[in-house]
MIDOSE-1310 file (N, C-alpha, C; in nm, 2 decimals, decimal comma, always signed):
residues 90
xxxx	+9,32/-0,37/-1,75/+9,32/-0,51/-1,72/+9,29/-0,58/-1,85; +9,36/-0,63/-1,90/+9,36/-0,76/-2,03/+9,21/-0,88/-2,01; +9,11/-0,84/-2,09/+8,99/-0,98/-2,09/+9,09/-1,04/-2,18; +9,00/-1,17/-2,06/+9,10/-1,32/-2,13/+8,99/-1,38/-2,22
xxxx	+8,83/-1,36/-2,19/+8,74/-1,39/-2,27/+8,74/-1,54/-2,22; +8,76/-1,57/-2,10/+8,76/-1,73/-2,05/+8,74/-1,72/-1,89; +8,70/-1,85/-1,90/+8,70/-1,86/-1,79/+8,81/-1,88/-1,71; +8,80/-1,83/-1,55/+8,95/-1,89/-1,52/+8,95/-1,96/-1,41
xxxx	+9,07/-2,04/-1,36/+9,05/-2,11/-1,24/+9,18/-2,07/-1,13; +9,11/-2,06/-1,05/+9,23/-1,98/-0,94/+9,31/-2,15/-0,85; +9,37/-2,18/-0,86/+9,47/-2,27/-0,79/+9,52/-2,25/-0,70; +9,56/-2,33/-0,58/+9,64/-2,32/-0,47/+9,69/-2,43/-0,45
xxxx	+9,81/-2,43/-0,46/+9,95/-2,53/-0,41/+9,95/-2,54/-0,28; +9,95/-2,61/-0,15/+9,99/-2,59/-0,05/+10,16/-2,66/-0,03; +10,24/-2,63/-0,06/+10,36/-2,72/-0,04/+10,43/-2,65/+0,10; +10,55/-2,78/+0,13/+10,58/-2,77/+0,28/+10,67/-2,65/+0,23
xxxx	+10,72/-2,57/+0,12/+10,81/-2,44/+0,20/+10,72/-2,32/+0,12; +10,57/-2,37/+0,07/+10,45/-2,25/+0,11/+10,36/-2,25/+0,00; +10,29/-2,17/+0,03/+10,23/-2,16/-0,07/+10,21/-2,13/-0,19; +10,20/-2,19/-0,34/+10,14/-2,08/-0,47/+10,03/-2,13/-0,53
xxxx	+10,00/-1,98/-0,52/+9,91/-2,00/-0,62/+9,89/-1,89/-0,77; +9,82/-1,95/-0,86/+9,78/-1,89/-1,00/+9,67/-1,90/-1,05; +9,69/-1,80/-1,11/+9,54/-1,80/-1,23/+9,57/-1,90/-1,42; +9,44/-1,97/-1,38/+9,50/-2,07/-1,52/+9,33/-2,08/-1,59
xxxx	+9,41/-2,10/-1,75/+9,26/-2,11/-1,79/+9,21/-2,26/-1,81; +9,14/-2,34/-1,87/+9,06/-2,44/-1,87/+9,17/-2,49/-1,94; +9,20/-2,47/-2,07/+9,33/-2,52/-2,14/+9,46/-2,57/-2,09; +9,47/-2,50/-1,94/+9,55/-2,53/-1,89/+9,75/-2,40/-1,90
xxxx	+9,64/-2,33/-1,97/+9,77/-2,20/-1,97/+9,75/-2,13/-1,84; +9,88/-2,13/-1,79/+9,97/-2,01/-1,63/+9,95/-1,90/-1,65; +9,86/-1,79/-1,64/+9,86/-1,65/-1,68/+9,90/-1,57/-1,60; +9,96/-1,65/-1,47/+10,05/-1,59/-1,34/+10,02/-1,66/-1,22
xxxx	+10,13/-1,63/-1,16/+10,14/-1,71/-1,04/+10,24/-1,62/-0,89; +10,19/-1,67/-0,82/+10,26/-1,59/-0,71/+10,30/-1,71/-0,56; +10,42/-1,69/-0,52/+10,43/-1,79/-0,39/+10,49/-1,73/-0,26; +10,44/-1,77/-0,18/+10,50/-1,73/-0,02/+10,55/-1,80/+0,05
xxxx	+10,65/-1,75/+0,12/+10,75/-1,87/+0,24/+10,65/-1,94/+0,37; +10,71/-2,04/+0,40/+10,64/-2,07/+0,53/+10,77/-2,13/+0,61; +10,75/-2,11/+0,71/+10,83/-2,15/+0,83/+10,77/-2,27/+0,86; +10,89/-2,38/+0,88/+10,87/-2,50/+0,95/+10,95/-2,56/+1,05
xxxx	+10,90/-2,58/+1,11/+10,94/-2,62/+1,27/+10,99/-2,77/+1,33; +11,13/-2,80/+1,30/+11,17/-2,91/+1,30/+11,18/-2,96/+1,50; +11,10/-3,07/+1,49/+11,14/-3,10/+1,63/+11,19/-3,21/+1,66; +11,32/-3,27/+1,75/+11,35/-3,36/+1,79/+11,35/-3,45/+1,77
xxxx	+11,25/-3,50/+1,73/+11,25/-3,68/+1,71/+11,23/-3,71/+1,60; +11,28/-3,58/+1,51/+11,24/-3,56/+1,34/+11,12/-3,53/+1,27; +11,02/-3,51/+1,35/+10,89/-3,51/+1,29/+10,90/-3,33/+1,24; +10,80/-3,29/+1,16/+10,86/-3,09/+1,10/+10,66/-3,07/+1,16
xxxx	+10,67/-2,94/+1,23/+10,48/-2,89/+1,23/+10,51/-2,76/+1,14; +10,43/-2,69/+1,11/+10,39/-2,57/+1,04/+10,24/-2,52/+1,09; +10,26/-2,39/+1,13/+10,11/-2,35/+1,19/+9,97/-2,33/+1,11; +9,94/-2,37/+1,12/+9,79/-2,37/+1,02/+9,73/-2,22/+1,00
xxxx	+9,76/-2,15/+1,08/+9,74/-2,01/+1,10/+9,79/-1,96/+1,00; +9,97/-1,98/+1,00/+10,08/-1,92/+0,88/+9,99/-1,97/+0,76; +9,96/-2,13/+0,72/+9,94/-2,17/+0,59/+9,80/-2,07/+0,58; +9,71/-2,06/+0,63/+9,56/-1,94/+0,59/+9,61/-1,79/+0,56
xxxx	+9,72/-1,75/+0,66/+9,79/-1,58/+0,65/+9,86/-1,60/+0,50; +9,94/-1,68/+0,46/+10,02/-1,67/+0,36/+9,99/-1,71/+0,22; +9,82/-1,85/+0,26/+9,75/-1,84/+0,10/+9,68/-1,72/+0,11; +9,63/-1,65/+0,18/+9,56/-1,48/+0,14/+9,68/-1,38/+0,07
xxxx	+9,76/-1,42/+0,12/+9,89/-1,30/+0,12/+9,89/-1,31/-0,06; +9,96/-1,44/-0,10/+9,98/-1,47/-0,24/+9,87/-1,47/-0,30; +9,76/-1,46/-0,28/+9,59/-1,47/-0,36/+9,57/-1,29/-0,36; +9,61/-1,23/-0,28/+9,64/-1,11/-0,29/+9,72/-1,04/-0,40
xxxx	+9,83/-1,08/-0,33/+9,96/-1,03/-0,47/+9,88/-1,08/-0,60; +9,85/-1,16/-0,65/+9,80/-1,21/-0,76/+9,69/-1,16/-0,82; +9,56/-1,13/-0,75/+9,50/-1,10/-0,80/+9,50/-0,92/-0,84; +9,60/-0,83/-0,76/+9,65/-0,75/-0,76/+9,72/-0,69/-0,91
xxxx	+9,76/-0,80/-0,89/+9,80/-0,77/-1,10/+9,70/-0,80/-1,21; +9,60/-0,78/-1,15/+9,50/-0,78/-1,29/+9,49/-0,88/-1,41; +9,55/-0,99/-1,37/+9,59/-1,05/-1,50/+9,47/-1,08/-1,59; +9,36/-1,12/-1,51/+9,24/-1,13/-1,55/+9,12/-1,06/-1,44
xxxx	+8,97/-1,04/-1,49/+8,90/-1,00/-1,44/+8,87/-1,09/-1,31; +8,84/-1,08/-1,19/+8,82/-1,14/-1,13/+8,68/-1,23/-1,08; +8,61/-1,16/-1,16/+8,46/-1,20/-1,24/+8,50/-1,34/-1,31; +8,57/-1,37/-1,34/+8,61/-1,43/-1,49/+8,66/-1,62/-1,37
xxxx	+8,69/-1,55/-1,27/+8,72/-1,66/-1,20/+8,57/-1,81/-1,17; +8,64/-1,92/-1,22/+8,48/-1,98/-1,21/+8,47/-2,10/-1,15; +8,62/-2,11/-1,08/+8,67/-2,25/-1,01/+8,78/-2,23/-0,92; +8,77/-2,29/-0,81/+8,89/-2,28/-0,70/+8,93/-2,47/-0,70
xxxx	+9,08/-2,45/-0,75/+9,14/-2,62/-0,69/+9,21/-2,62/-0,59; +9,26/-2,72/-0,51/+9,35/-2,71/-0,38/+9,40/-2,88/-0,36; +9,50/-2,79/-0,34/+9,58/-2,92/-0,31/+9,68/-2,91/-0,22; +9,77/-3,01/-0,14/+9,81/-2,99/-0,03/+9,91/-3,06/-0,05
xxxx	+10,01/-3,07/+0,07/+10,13/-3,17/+0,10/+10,06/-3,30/+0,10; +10,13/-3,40/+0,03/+10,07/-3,55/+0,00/+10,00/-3,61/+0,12; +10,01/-3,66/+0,21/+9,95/-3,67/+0,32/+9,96/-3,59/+0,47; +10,04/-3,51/+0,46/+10,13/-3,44/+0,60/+10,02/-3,33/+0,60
xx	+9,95/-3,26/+0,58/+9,84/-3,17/+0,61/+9,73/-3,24/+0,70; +9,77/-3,18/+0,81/+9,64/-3,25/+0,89/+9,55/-3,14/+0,98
């Protein structure tokens, strides 16, 4: 496993076709990134749902794969950000 000798910050994207996330350092360099599908559920009168379940199963899934490659120590991680679909996350 490569020390980055930094700190790092683990990120999560929640976007409507899924999740990604990466490891980044304070500087703002991508040291990897991983994303997962989500299913969305178009109904009738045009409104879309997505199961809140899928979006918790599938940020573990990609926080998995990722931290799985080693890119950095996982010790090294010293901040979680999150962010979501602009207002439609409810």
């Amino acid at each position: 496993m490569p020390s980055t000798g930094t700190d790092i910050i683990l990120a999560i994207d929640l976007g409507t076709s899924g999740p990604k996330v990466a490891l980044v350092t304070p500087a703002g360099e991508v040291l990897g990134w991983e994303r997962e599908s989500l299913a969305s559920h178009f109904l009738p009168d045009g409104g879309v749902e997505q199961d809140p379940e899928e979006w918790w199963r599938t940020i573990c899934q990609a926080t998995r794969k990722l931290l799985a490659r080693a890119l950095a120590p996982v010790e090294s991680i010293v901040a979680l950000v999150v962010t979501a679909q602009w207002s439609g996350t409810v």
